[in-house]
C-alpha positions as CSV (number, residue, x, y, z in Angstrom):
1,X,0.0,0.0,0.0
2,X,1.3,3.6,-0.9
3,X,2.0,5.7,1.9
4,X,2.0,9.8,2.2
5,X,5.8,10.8,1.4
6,X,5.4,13.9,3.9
7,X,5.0,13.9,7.6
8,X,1.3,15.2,8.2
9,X,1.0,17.5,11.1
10,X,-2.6,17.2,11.7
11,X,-4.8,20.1,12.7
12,X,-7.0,17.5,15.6
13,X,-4.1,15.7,17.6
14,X,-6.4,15.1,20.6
15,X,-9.1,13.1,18.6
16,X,-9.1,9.6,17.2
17,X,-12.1,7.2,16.5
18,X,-15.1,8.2,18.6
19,X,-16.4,6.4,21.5
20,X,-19.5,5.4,19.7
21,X,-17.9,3.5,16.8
22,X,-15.6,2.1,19.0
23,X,-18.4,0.7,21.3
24,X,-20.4,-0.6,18.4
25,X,-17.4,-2.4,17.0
26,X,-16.6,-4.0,20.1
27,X,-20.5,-5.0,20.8
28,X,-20.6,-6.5,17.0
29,X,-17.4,-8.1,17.2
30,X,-18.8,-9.8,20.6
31,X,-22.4,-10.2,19.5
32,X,-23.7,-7.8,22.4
33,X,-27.0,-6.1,22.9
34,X,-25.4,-2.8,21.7
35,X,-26.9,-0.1,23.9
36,X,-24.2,2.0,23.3
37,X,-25.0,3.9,20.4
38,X,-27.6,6.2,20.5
39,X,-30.1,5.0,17.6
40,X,-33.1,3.2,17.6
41,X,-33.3,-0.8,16.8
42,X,-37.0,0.0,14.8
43,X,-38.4,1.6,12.0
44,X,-40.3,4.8,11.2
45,X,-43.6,3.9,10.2
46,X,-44.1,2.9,6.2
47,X,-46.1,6.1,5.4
48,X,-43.0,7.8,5.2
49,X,-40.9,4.8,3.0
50,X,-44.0,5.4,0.5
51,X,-44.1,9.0,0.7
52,X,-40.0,9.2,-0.1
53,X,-40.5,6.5,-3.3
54,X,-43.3,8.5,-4.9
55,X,-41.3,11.7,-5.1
56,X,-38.5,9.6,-6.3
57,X,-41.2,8.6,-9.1
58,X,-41.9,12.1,-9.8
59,X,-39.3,13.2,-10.6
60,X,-38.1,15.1,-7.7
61,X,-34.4,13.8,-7.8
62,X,-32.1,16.9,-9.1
63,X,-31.0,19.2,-6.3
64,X,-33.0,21.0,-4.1
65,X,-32.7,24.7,-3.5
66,X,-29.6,25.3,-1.1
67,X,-31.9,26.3,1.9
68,X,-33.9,23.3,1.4
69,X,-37.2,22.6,-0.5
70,X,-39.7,25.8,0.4
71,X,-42.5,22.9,1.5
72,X,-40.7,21.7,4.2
73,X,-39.1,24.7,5.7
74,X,-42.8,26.4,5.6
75,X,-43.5,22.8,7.2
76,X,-40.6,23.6,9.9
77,X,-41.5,27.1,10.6
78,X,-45.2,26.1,11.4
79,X,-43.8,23.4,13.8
80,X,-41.8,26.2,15.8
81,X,-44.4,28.7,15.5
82,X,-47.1,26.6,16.9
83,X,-44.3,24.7,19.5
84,X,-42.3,28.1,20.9
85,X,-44.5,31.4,19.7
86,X,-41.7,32.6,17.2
87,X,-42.1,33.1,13.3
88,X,-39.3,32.1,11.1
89,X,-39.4,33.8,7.1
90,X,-39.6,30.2,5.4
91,X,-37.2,31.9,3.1
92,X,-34.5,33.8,5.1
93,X,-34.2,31.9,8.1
94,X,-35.3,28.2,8.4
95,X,-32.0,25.9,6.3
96,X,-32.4,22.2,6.0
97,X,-29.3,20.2,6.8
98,X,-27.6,17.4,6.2
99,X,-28.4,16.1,9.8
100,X,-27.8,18.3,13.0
101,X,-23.6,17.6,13.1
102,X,-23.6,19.1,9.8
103,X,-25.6,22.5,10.9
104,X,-23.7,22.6,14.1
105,X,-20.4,22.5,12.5
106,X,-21.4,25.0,9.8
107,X,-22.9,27.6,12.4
108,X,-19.1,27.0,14.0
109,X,-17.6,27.7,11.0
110,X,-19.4,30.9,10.0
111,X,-19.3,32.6,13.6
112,X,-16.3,31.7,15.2
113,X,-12.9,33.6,14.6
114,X,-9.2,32.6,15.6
115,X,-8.8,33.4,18.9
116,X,-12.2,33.5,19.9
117,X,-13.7,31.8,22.9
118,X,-16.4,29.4,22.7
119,X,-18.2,28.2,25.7
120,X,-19.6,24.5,26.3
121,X,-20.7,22.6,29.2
122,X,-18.9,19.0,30.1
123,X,-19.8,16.3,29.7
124,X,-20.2,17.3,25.8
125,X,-21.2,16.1,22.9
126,X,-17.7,15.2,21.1
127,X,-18.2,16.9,17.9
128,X,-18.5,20.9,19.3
129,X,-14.7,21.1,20.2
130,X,-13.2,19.8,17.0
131,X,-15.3,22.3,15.3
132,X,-14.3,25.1,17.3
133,X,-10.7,24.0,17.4
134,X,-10.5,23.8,13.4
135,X,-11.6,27.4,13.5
136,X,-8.8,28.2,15.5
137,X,-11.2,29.1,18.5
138,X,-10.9,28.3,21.9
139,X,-12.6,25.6,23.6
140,X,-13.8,26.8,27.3
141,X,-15.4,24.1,29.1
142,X,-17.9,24.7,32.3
143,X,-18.7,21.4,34.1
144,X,-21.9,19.7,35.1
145,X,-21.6,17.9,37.8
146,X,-23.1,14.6,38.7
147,X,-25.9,13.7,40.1
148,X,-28.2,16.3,39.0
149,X,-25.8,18.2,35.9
150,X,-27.5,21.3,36.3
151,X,-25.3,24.5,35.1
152,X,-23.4,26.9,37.5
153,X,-23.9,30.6,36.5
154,X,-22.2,31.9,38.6
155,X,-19.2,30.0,37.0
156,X,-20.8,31.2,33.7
157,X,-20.6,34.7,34.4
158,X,-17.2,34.6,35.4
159,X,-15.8,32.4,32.2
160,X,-17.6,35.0,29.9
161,X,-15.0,37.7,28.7
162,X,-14.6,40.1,25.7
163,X,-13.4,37.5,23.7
164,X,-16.9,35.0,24.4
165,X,-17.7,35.1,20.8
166,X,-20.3,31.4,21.3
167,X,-22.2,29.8,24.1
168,X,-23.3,26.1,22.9
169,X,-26.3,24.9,24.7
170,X,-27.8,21.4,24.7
171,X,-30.5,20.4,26.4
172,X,-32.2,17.8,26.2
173,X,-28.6,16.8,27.0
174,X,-27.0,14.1,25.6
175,X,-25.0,12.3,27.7
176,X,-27.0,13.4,31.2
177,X,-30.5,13.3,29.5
178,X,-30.7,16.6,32.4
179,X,-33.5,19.1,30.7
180,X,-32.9,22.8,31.1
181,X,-35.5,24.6,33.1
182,X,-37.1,28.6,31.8
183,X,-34.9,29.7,34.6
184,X,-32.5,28.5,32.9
185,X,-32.8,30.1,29.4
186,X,-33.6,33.3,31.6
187,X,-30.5,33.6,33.2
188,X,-28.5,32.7,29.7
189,X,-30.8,35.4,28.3
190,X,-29.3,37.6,31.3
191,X,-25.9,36.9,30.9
192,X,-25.1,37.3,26.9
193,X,-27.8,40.9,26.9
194,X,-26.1,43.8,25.5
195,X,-23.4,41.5,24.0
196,X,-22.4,40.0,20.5
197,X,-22.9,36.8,22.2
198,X,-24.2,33.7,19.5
199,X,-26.0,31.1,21.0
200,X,-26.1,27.8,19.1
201,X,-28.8,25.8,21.1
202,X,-28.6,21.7,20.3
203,X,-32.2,20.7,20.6
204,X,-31.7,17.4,18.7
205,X,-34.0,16.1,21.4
206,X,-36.7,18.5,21.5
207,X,-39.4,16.1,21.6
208,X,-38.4,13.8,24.2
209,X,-39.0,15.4,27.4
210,X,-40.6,13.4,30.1
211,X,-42.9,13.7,33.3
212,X,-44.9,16.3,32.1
213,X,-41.8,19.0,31.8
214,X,-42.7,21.3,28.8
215,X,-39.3,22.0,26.6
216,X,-37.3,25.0,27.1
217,X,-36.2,25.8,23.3
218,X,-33.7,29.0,22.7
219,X,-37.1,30.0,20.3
220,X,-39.4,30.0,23.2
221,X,-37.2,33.1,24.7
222,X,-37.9,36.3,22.9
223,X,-34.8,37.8,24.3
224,X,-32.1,34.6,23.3
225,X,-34.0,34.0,19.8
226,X,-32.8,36.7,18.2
227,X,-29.2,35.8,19.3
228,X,-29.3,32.0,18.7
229,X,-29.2,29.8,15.9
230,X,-31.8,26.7,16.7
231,X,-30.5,23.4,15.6
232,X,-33.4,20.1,15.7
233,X,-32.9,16.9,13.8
234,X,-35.8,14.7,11.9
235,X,-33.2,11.3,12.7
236,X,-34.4,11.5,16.3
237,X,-37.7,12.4,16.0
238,X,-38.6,10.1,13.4
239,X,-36.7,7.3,14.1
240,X,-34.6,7.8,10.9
241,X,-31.1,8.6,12.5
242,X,-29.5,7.1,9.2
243,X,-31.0,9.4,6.8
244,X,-29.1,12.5,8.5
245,X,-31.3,15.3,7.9
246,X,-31.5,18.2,10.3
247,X,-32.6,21.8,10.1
248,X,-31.3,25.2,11.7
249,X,-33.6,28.1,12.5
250,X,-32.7,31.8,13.5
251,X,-33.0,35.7,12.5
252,X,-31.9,36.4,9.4
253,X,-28.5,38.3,9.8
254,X,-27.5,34.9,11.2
255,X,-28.7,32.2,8.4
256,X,-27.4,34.6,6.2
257,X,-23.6,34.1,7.4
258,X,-24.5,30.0,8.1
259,X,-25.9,29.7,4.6
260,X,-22.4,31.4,3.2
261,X,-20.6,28.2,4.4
262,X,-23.3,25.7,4.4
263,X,-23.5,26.4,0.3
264,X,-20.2,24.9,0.5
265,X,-19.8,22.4,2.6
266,X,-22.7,20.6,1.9
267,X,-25.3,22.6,-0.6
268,X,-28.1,21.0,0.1
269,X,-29.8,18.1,1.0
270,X,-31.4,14.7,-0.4
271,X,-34.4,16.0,-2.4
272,X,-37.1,13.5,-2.3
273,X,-36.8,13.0,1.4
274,X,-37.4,16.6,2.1
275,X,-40.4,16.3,0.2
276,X,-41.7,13.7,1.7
277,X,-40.5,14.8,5.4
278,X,-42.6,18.0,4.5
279,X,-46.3,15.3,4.0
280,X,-44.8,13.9,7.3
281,X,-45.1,16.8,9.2
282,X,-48.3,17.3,7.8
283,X,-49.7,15.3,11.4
284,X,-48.6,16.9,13.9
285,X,-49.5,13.7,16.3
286,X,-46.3,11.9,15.2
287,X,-43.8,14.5,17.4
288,X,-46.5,15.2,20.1
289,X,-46.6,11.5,20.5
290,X,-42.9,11.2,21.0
291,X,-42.4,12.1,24.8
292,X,-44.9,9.4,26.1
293,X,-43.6,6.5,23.8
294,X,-40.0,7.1,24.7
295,X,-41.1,7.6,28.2
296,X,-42.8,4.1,28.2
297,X,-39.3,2.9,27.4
298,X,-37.8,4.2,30.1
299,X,-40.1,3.5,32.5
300,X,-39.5,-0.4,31.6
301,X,-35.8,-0.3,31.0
302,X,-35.8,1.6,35.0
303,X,-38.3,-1.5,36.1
304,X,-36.6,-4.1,34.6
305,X,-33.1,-2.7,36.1
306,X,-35.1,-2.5,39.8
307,X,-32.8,-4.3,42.2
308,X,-29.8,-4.3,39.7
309,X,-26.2,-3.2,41.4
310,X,-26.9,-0.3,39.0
311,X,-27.6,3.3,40.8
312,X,-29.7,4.8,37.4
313,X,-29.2,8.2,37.7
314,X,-32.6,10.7,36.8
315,X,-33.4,11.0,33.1
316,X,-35.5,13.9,32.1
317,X,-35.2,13.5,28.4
318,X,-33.7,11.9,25.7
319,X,-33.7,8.7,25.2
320,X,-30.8,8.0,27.7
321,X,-30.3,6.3,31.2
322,X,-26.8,7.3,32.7
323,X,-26.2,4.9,35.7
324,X,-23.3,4.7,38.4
325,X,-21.0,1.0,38.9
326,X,-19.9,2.1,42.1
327,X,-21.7,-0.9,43.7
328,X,-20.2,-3.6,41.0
329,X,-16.6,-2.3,40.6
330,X,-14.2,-0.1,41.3
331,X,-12.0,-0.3,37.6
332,X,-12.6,3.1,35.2
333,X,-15.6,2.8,33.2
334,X,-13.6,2.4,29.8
335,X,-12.5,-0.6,31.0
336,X,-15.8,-1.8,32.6
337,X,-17.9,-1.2,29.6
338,X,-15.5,-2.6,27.7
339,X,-15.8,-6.0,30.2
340,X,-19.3,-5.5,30.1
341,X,-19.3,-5.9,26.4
342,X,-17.2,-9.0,26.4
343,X,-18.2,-11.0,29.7
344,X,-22.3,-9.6,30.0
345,X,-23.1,-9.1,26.4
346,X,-24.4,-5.7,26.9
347,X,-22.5,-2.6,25.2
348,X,-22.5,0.8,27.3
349,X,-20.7,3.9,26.6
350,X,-18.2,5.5,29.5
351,X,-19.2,8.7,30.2
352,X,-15.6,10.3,30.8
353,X,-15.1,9.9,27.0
354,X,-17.3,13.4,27.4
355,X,-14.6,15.0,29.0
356,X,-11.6,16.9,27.3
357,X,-9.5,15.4,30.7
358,X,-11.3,12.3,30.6
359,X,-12.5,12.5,34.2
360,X,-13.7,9.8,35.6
361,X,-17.2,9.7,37.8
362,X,-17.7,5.6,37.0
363,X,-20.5,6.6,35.2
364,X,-22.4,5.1,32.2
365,X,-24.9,5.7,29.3
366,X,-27.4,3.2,28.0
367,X,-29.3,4.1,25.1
368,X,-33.0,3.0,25.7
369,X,-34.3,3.6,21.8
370,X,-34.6,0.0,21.6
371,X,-37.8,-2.4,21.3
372,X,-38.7,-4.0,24.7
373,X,-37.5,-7.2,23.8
374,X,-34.2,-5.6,23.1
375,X,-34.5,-3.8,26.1
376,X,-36.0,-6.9,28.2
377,X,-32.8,-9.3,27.4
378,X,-30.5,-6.2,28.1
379,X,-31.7,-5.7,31.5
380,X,-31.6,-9.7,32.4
381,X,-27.9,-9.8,31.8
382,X,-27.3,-6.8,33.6
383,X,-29.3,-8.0,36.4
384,X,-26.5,-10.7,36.3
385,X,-23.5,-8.2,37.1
């Protein structure tokens, strides 16, 4: 095999192959019940298979328009609108994306400068950081602390200086599944007023919000949606994590700078699926549905795991369970999901790998986006442990 004739001095030296594909490798290569992962183990429902093969049979294969097809981001800016009380222009400030790690890189790409400051709260979702960090930004990282990973403004206020150029928010928050409260968004509304201060909220998760708790979107807030750029994903919502196609809504005088990269880093997006995404939206049942059927799961993945060695740890939304060892073993928990993997047959993911320093709570995620039988065989080996 050929190899590069030049030493390559690479712009990422901290980042390798992520957790995730790791974990999946391993649980394939040991024929585990891969909970590691975060996608679901079922399918969207066949109204939406049908509705992507007829515009295929119409015709509707060339490229799209670079913000996305007008049908669906009408069909997006209704959904806000009627969700969170603000109007997006259809045309100047809803962009469909090639999934949400696409839109979250590109809003990174347009905003953020060399030598500016962009703040994110650990643990973190492992894609913000390279992102910054290939923009020559830098990466300021506020923890949340276990059990409860709620944010410390105070600590906010005094990490914000005249070089805070971004504050990445993410909530529902993948890994903790913690859910951001109003008082929340009020006191990040408080903290970045009067400043140039861009927001990019993560809200991949918007629709999975349990016991009742309404979501606290960045669009909700009159004050933090003219500052922040709004980033959802139809892979979690419908079920269709492989498709990759996300969407990113704020004012204008923002889309405007994210569509100047994202026309070309990407373009645009798979044509007959926005099409048929925008008849799928058309019910509005199928996302209002979504809290109480993942909460079902969780409520029977937290029974079945009743009297396990496991400590599960709260899960507000998403459609993860973190969950402390400290009862089972004292070893790091790369090396006990890893043993978990092999000697149970149930993949997990450690949750330092969500920390630049790769602290180390022994703490674990399970992903519960699984069918109960899945779920059901999962839980009788780790009742084993």
């Amino acid at each position: 095999m050929p190899s590069f004739p030049a030493p390559i001095e690479t712009r990422l030296p901290g980042v390798g192959t992520t957790i995730f594909t790791v974990m999946s490798r391993l649980a394939q290569e040991c024929g585990a019940i891969n909970l590691s992962q975060g996608f679901p183990d079922f399918n969207a429902e066949d109204v939406l298979f049908e509705r992507v093969a007829h515009w295929m049979r119409s015709g509707h294969n060339q490229y799209a328009p670079m913000g996305g097809v007008l049908p669906l981001r009408e069909a997006i800016a209704r959904k806000v609108a009627a969700l969170y009380g603000t109007a997006y222009d259809p045309e100047s400030e809803v962009t469909v994306t090639a999934g949400a790690t696409q839109a979250l890189f590109t809003a990174i790409a347009a905003l953020v400068r060399a030598g500016d400051e962009v703040i994110v709260f650990e643990p973190v979702y492992d894609s913000y950081a390279p992102a910054v960090e290939l923009q020559g930004g830098r990466v300021v990282r506020l923890q949340l602390a276990a059990p409860d990973y709620r944010p410390d403004w105070a600590a906010v206020a005094a990490a914000i200086t005249s070089r805070t150029r971004m504050i990445m928010v993410n909530s529902p928050h993948n890994p903790t599944a913690t859910v951001w409260s109003a008082e929340d968004m009020a006191r990040l509304a408080a903290l970045t007023r009067n400043t140039g201060i861009v927001v990019v909220s993560d809200e991949v998760y918007e629709h999975i919000v349990f016991d009742g708790a309404r979501h606290e979107s960045c669009a909700r807030h009159p004050e933090l949606a003219t500052r922040s750029l709004v980033v959802s994903s139809f892979g979690k919502t419908y079920h269709i994590t492989g498709w990759k196609v996300g969407y990113v809504v704020g004012p204008r005088e923002l889309m405007a700078e994210f569509r100047k990269v994202h026309q070309f880093n990407v373009f645009t997006v798979n044509t007959p699926v926005q099409y048929a995404l925008a008849d799928y939206m058309a019910d509005h049942s199928r996302h209002e549905r979504l809290a109480a059927f993942y909460q079902a799961k969780r409520d029977f993945f937290r029974a079945a795991l009743a009297g396990s060695r496991f400590e599960l740890l709260p899960s507000g939304g998403t459609y993860f369970q973190l969950a402390r060892y400290h009862r089972i073993s004292d070893e790091g928990d790369t090396a006990f999901v890893e043993r978990l993997t092999r000697e149970t047959g149930v993949a997990a993911i450690p949750v330092s790998a969500f920390f630049a320093d790769g602290r180390d709570e022994h703490v674990i995620r399970f992903c519960f986006a699984k069918v109960e039988s899945t779920l059901a065989a999962a839980c009788e080996r780790l009742q084993k442990v």
